[in-house]
PDB file of the backbone (N, CA, C, O) and the ligand in Angstrom, with CONECT records:
HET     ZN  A 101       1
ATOM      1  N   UNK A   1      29.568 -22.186  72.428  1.00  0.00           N
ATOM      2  CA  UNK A   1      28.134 -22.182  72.127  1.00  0.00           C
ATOM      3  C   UNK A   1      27.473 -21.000  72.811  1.00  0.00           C
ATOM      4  O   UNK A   1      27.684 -20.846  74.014  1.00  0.00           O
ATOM      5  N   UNK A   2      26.592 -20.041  72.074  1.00  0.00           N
ATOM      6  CA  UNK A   2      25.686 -19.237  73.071  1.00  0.00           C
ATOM      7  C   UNK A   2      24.395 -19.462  72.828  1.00  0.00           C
ATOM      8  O   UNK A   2      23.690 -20.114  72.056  1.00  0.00           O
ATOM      9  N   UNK A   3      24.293 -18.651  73.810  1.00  0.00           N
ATOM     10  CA  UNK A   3      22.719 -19.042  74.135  1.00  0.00           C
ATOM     11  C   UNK A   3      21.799 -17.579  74.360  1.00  0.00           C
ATOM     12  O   UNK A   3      20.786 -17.530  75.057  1.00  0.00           O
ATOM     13  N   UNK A   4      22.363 -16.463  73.643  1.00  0.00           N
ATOM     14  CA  UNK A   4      22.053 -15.509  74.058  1.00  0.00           C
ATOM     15  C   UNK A   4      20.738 -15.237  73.506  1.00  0.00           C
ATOM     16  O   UNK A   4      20.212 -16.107  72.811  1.00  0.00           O
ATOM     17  N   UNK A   5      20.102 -14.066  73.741  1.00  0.00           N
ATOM     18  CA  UNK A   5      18.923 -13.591  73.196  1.00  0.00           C
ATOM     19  C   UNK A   5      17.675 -15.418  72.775  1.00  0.00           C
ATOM     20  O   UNK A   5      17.126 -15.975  71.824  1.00  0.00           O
ATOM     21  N   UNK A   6      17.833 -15.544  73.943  1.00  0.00           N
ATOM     22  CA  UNK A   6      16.723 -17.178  73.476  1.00  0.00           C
ATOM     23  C   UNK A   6      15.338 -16.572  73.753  1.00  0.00           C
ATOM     24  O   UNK A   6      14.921 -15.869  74.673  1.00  0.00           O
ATOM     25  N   UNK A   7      14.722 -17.118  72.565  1.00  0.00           N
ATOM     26  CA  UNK A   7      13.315 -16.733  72.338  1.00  0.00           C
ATOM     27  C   UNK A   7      12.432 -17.980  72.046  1.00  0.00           C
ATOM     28  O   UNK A   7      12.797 -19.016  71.491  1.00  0.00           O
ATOM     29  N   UNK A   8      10.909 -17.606  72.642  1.00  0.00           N
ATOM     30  CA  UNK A   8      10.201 -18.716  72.526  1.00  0.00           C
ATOM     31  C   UNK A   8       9.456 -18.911  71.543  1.00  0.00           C
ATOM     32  O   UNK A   8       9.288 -17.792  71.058  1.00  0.00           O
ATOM     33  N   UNK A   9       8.903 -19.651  70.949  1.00  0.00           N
ATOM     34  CA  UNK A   9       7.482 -19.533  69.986  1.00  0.00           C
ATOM     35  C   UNK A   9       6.425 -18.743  70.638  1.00  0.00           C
ATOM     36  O   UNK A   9       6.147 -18.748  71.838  1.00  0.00           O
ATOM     37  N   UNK A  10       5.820 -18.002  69.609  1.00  0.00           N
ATOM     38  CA  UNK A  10       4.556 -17.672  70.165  1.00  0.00           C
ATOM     39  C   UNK A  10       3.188 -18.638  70.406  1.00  0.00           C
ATOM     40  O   UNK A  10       2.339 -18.637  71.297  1.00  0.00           O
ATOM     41  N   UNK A  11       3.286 -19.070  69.769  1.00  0.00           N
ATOM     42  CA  UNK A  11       2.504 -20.406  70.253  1.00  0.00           C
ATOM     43  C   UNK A  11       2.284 -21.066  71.757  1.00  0.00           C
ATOM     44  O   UNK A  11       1.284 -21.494  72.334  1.00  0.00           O
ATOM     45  N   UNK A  12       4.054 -20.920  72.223  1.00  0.00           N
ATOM     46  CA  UNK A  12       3.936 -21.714  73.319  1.00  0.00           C
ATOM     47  C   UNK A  12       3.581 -20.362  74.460  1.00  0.00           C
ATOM     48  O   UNK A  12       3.117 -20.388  75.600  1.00  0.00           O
ATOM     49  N   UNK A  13       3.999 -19.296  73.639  1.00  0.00           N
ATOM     50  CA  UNK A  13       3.894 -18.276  75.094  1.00  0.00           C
ATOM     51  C   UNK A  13       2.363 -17.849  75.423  1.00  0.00           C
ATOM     52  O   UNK A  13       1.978 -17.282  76.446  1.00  0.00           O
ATOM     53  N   UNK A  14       1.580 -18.260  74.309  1.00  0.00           N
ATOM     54  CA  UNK A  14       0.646 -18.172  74.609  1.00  0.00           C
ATOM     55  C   UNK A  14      -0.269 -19.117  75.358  1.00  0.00           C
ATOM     56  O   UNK A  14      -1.482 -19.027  75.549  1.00  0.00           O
ATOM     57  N   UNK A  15       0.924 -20.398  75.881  1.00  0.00           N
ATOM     58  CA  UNK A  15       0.150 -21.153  76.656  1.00  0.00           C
ATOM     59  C   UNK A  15       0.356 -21.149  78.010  1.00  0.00           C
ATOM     60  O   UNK A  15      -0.198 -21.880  78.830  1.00  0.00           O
ATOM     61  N   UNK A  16       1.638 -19.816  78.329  1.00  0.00           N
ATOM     62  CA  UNK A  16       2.435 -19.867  79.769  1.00  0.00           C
ATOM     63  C   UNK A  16       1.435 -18.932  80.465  1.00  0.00           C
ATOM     64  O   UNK A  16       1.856 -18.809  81.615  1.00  0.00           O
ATOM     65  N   UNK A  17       0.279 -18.196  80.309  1.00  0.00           N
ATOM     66  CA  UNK A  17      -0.297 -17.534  81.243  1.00  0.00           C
ATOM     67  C   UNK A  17       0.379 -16.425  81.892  1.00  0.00           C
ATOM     68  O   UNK A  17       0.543 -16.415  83.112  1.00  0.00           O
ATOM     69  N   UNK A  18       0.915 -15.169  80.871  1.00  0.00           N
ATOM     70  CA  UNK A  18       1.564 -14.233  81.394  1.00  0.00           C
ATOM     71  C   UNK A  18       0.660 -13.717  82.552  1.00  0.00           C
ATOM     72  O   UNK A  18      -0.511 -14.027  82.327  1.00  0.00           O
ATOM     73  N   UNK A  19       0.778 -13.204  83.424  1.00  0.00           N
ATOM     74  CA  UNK A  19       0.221 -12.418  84.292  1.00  0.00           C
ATOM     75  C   UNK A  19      -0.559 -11.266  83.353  1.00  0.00           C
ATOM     76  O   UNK A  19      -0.333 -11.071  82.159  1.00  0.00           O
ATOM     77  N   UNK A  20      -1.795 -10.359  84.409  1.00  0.00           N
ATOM     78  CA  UNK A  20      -2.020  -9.169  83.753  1.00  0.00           C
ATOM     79  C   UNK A  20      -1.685  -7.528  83.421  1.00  0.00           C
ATOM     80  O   UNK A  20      -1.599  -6.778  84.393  1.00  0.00           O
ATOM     81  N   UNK A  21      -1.485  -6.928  81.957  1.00  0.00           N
ATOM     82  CA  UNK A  21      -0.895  -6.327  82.509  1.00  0.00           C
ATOM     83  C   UNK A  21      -0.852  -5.494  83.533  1.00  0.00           C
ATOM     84  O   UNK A  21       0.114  -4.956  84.073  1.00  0.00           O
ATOM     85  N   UNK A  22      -2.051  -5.432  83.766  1.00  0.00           N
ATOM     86  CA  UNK A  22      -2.420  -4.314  84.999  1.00  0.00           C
ATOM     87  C   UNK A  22      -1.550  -4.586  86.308  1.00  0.00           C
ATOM     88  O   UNK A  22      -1.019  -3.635  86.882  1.00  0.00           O
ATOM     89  N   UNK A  23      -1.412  -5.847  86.761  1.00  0.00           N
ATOM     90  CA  UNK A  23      -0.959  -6.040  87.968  1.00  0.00           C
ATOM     91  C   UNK A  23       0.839  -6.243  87.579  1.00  0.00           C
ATOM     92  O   UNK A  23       1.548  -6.972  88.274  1.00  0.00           O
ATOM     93  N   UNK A  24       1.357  -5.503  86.423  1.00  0.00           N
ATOM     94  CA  UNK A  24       3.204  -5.490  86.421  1.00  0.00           C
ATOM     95  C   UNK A  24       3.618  -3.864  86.765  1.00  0.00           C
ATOM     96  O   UNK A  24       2.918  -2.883  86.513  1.00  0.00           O
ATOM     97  N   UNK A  25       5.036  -3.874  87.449  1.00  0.00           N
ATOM     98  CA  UNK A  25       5.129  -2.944  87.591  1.00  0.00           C
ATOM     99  C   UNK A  25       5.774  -2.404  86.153  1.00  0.00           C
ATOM    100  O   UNK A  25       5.720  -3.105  85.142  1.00  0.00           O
ATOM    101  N   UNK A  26       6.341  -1.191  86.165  1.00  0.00           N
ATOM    102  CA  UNK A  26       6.464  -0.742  84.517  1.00  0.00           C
ATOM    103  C   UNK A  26       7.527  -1.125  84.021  1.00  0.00           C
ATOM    104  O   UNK A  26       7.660  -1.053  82.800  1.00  0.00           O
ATOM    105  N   UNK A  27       8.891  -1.792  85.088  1.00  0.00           N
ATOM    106  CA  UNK A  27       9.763  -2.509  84.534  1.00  0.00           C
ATOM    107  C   UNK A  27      10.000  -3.829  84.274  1.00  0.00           C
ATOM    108  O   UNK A  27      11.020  -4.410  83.902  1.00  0.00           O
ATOM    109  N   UNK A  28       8.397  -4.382  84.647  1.00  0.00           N
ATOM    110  CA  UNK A  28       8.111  -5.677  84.310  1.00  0.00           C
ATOM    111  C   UNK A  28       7.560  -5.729  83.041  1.00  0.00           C
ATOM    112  O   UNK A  28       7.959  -6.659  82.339  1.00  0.00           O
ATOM    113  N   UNK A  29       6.489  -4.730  82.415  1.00  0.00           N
ATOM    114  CA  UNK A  29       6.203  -4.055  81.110  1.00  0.00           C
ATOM    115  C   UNK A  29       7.107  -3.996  80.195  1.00  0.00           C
ATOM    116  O   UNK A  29       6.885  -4.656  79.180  1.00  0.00           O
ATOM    117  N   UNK A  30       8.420  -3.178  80.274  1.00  0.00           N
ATOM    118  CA  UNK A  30       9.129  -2.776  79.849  1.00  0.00           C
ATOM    119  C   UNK A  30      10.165  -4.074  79.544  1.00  0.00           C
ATOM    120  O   UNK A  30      11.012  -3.931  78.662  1.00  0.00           O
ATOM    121  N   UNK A  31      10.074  -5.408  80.330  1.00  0.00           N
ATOM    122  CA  UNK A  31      11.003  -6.518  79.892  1.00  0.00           C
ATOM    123  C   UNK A  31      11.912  -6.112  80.480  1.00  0.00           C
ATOM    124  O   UNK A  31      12.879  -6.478  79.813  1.00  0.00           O
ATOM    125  N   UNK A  32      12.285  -5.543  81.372  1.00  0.00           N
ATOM    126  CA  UNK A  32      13.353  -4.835  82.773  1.00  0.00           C
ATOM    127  C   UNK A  32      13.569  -6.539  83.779  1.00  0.00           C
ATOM    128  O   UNK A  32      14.579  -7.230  83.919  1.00  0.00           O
ATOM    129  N   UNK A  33      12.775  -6.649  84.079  1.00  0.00           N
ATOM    130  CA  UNK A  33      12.643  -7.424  85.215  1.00  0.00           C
ATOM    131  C   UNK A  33      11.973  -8.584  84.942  1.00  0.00           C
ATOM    132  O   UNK A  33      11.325  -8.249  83.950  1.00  0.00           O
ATOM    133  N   UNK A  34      11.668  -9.855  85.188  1.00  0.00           N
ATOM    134  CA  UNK A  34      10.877 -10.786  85.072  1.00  0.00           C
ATOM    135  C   UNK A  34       9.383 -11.033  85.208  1.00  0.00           C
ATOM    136  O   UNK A  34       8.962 -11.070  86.364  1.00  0.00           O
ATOM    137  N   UNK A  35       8.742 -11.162  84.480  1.00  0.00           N
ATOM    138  CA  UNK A  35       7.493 -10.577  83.911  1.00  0.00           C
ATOM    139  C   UNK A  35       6.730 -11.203  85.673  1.00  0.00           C
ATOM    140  O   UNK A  35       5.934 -10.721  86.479  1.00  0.00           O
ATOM    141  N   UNK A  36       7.451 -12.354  85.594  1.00  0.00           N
ATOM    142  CA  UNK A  36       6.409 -13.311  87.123  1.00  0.00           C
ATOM    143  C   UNK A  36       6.950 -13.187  88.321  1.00  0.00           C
ATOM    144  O   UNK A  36       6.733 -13.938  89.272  1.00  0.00           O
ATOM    145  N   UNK A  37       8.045 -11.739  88.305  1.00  0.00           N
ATOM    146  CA  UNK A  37       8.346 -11.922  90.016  1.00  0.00           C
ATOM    147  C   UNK A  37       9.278 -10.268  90.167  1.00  0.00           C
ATOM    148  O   UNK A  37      10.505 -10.215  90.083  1.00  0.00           O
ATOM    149  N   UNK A  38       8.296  -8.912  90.421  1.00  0.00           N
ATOM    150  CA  UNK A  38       9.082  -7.506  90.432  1.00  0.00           C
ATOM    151  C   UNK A  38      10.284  -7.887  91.507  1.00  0.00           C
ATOM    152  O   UNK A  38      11.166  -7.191  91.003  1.00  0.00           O
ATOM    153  N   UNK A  39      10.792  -8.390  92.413  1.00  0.00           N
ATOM    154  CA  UNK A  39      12.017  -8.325  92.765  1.00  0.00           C
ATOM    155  C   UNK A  39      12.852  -9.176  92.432  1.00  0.00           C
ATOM    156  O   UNK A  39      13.419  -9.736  93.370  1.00  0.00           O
ATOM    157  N   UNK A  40      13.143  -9.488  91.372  1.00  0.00           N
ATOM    158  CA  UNK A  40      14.253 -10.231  91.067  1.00  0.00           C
ATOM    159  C   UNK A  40      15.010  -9.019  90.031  1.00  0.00           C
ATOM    160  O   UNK A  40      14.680  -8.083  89.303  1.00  0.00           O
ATOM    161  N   UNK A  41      16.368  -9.803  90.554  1.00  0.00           N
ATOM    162  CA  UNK A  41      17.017  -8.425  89.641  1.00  0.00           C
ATOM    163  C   UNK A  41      17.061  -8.407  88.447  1.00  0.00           C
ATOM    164  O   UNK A  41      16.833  -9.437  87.811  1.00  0.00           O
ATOM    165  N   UNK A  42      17.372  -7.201  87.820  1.00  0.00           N
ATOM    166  CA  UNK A  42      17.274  -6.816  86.171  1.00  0.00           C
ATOM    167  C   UNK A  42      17.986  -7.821  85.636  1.00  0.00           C
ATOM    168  O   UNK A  42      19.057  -8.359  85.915  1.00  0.00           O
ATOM    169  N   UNK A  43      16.888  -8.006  84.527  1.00  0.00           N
ATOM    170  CA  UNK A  43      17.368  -9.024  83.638  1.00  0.00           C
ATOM    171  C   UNK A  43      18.653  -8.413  82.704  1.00  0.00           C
ATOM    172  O   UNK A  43      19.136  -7.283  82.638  1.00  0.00           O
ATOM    173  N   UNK A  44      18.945  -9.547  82.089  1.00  0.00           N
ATOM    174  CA  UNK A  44      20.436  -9.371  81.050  1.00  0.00           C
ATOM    175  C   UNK A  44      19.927  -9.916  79.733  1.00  0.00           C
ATOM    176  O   UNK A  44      18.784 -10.366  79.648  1.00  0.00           O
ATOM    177  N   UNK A  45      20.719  -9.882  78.752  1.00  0.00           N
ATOM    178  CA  UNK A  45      20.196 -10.378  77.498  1.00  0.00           C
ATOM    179  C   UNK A  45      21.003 -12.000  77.758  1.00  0.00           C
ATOM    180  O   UNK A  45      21.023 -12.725  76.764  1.00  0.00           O
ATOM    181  N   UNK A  46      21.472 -12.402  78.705  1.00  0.00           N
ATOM    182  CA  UNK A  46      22.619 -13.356  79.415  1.00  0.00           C
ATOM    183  C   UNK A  46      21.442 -14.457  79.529  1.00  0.00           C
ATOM    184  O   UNK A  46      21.347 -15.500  78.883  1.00  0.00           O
ATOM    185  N   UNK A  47      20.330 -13.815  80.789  1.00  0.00           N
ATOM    186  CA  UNK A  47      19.310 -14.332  81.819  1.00  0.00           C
ATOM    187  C   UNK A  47      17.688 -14.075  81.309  1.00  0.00           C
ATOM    188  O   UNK A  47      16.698 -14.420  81.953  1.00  0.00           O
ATOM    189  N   UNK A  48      17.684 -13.318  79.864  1.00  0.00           N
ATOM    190  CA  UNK A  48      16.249 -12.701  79.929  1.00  0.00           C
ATOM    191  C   UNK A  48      15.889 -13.815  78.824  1.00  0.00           C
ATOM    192  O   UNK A  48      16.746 -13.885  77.943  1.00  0.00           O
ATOM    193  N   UNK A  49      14.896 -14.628  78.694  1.00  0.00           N
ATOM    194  CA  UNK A  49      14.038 -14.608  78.073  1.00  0.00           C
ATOM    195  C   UNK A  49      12.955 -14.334  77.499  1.00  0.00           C
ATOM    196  O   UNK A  49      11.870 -14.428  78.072  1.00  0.00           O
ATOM    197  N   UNK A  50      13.151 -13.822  75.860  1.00  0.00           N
ATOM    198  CA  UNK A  50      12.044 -12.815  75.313  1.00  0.00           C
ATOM    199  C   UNK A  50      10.899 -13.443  75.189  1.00  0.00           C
ATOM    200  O   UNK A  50      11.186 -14.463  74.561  1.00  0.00           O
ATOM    201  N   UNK A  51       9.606 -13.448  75.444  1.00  0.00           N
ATOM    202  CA  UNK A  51       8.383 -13.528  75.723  1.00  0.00           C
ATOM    203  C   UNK A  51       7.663 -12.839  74.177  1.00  0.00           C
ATOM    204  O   UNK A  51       6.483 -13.065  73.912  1.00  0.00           O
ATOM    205  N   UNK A  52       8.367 -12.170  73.440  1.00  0.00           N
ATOM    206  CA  UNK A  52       7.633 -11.606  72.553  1.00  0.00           C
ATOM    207  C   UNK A  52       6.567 -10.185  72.876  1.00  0.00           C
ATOM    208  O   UNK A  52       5.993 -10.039  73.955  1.00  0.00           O
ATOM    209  N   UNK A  53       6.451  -9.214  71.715  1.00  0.00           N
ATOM    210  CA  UNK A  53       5.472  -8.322  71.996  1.00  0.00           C
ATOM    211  C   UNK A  53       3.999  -8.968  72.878  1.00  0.00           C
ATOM    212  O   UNK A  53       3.657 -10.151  72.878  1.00  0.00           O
ATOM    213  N   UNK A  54       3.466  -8.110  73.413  1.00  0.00           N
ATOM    214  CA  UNK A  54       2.144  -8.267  73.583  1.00  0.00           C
ATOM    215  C   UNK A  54       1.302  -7.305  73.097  1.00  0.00           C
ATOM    216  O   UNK A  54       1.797  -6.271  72.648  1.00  0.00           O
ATOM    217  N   UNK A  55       0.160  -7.456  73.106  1.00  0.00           N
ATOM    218  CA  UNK A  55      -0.650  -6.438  72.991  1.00  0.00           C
ATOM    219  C   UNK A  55      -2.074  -6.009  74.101  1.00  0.00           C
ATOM    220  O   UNK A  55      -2.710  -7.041  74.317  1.00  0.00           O
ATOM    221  N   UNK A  56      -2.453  -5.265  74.540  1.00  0.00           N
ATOM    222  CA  UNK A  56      -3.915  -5.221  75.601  1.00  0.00           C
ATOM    223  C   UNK A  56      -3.937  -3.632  75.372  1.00  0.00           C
ATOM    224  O   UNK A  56      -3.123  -2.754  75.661  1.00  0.00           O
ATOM    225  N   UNK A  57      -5.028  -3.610  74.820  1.00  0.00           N
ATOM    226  CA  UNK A  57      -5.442  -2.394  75.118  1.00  0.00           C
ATOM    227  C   UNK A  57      -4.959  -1.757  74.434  1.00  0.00           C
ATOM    228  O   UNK A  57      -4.539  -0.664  74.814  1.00  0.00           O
ATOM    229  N   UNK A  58      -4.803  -2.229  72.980  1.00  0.00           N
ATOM    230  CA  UNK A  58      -4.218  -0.517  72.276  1.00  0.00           C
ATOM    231  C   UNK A  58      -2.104  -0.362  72.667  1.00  0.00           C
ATOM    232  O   UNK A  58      -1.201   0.228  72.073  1.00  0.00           O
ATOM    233  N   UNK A  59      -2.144  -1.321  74.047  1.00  0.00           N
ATOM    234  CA  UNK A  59      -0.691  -0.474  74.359  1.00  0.00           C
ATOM    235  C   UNK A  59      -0.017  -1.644  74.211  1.00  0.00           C
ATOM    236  O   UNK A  59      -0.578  -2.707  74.478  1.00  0.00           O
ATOM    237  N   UNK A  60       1.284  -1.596  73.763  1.00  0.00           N
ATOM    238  CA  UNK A  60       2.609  -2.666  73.715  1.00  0.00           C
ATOM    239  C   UNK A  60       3.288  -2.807  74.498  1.00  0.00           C
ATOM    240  O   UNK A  60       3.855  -1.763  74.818  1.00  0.00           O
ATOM    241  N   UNK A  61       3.620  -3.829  75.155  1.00  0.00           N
ATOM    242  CA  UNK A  61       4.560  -4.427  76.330  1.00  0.00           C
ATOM    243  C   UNK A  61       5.140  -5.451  76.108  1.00  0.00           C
ATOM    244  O   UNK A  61       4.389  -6.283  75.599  1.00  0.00           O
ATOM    245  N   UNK A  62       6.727  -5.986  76.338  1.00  0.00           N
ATOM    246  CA  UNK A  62       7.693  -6.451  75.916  1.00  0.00           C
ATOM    247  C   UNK A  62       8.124  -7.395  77.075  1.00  0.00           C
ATOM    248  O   UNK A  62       9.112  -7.086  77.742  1.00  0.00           O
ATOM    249  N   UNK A  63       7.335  -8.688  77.381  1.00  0.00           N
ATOM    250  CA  UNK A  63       7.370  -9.354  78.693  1.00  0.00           C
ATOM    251  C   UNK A  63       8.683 -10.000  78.144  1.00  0.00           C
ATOM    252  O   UNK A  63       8.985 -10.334  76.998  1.00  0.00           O
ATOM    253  N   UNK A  64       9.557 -10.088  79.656  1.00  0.00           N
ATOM    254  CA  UNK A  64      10.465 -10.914  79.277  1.00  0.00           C
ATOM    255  C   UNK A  64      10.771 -11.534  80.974  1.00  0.00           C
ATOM    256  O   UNK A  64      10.601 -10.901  82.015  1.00  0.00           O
ATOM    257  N   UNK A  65      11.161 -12.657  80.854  1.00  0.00           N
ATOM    258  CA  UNK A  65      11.613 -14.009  81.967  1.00  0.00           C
ATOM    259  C   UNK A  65      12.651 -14.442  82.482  1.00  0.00           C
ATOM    260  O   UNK A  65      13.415 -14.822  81.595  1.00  0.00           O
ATOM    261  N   UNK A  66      12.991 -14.551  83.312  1.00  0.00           N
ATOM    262  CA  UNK A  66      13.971 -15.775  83.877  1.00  0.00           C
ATOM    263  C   UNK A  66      13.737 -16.831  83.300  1.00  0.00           C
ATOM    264  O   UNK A  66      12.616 -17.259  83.024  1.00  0.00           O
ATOM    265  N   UNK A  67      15.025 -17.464  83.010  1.00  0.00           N
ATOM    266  CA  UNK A  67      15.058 -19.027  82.795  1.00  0.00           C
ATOM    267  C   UNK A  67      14.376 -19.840  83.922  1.00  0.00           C
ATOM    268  O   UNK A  67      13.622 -20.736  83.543  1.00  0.00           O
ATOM    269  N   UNK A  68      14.524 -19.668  85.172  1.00  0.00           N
ATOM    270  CA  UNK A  68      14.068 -20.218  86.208  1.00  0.00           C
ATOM    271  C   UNK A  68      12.329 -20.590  86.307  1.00  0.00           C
ATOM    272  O   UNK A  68      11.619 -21.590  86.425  1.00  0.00           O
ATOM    273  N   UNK A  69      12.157 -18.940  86.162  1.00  0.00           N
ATOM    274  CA  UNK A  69      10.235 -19.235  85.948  1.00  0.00           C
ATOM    275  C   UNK A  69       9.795 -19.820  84.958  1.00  0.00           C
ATOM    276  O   UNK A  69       8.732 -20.441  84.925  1.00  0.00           O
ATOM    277  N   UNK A  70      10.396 -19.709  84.257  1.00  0.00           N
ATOM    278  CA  UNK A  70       9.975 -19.828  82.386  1.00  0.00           C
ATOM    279  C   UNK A  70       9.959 -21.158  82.170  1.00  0.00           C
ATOM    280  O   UNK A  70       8.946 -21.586  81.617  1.00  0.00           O
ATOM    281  N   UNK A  71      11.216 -22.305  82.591  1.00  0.00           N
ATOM    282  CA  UNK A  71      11.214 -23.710  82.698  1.00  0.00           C
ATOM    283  C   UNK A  71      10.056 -24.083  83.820  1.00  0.00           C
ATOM    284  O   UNK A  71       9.736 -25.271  83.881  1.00  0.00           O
ATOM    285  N   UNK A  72       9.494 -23.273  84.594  1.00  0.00           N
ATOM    286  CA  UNK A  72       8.583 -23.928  85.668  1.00  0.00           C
ATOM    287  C   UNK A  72       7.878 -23.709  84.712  1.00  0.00           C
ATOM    288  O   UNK A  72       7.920 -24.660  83.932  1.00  0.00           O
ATOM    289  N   UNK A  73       7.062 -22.686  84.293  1.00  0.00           N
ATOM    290  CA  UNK A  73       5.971 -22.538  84.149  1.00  0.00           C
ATOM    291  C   UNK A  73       5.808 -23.291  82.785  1.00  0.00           C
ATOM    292  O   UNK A  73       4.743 -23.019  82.231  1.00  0.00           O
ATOM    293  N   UNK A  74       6.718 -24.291  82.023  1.00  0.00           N
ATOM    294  CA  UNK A  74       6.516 -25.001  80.802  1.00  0.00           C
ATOM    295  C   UNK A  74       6.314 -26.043  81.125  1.00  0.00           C
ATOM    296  O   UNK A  74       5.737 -26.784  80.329  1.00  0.00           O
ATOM    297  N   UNK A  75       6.829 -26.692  82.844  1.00  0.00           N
ATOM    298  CA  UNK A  75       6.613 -28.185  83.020  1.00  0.00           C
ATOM    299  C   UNK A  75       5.078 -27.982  83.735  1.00  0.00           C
ATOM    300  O   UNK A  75       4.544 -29.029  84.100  1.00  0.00           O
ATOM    301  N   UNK A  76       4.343 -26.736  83.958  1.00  0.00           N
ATOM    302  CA  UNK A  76       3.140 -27.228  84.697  1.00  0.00           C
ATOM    303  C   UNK A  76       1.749 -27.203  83.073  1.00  0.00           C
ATOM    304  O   UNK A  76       0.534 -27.385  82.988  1.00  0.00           O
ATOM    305  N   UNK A  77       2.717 -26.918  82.223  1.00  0.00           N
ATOM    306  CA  UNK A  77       1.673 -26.760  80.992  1.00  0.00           C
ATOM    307  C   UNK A  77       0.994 -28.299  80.961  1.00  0.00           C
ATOM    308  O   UNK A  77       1.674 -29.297  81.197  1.00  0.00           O
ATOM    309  N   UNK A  78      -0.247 -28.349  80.682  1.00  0.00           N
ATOM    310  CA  UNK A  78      -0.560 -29.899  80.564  1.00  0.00           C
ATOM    311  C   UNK A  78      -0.793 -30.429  79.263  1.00  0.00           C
ATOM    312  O   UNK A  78      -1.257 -29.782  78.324  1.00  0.00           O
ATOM    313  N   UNK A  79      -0.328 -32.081  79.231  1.00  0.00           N
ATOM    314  CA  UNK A  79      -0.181 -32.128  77.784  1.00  0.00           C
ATOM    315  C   UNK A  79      -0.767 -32.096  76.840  1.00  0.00           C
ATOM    316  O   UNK A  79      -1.992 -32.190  76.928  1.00  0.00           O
ATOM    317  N   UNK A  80      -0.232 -31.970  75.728  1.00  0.00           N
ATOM    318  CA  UNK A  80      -0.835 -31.669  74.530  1.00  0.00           C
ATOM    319  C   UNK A  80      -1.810 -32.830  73.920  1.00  0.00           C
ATOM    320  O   UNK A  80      -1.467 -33.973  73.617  1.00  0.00           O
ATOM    321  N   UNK A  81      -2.970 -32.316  73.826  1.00  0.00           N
ATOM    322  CA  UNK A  81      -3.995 -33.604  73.422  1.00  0.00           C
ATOM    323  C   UNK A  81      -4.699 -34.220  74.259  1.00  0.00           C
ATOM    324  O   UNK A  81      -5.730 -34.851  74.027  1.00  0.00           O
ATOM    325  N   UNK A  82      -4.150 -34.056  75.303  1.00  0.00           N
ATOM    326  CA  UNK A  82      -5.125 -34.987  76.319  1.00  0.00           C
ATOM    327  C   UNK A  82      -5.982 -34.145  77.428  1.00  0.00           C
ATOM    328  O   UNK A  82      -5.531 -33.261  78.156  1.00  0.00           O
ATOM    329  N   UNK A  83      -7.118 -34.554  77.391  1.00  0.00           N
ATOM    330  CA  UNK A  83      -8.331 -34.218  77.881  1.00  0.00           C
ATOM    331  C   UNK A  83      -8.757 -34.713  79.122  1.00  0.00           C
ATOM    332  O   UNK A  83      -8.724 -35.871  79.539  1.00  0.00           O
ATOM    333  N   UNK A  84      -9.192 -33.608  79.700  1.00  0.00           N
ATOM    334  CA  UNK A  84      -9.515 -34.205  81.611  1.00  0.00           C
ATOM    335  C   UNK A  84     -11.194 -35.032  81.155  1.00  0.00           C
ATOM    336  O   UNK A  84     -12.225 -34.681  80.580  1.00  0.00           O
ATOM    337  N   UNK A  85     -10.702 -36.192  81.771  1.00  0.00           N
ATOM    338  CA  UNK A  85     -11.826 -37.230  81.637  1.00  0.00           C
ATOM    339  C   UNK A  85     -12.826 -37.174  83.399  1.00  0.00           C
ATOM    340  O   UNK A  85     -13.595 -38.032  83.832  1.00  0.00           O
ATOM    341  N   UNK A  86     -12.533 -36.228  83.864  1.00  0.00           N
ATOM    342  CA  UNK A  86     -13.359 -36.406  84.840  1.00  0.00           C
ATOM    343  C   UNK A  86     -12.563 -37.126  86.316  1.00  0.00           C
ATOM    344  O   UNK A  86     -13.227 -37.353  87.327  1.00  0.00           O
TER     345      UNK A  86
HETATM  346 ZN    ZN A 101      11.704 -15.019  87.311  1.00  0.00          ZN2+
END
């Protein structure tokens, strides 16, 4: 079984709160490195999860993830439909 090149919906990536791009370094831009943490080492097509194009500003950037962050940052999403009652 592989598991290579795993990609998300855009839908959902638009609910993970990429960082901005301003504050990535350019190999976090570039989908080099993990969009939520510049020292972790270079990603692989093994370890990277594609995040999909972005767009800001006119310019294109190619965020891509660790499995590690990427499963965190899907269990702190809150659920679907339900509304803070105060
Ligand atoms: Zn990471």
């Amino acid at each position: 079984m592989s598991s290579q090149n795993a990609t998300i919906l855009p839908e959902v990536v638009d609910l993970l709160a990429l960082p901005v791009l301003d504050e990535l370094t350019d190999a976090q831009a570039r989908g080099a490195v993990c969009v939520w943490d510049p020292t972790e080492d270079q990603l692989t097509a093994e370890t990277a999860i594609d995040l999909g194009e972005r767009q800001t500003d006119g310019g294109h950037w190619f965020p891509r993830a660790c499995r590690p962050h990427t499963a965190l940052r899907m269990q702190i999403l809150p659920p679907v439909g339900e509304e803070a009652t105060g």
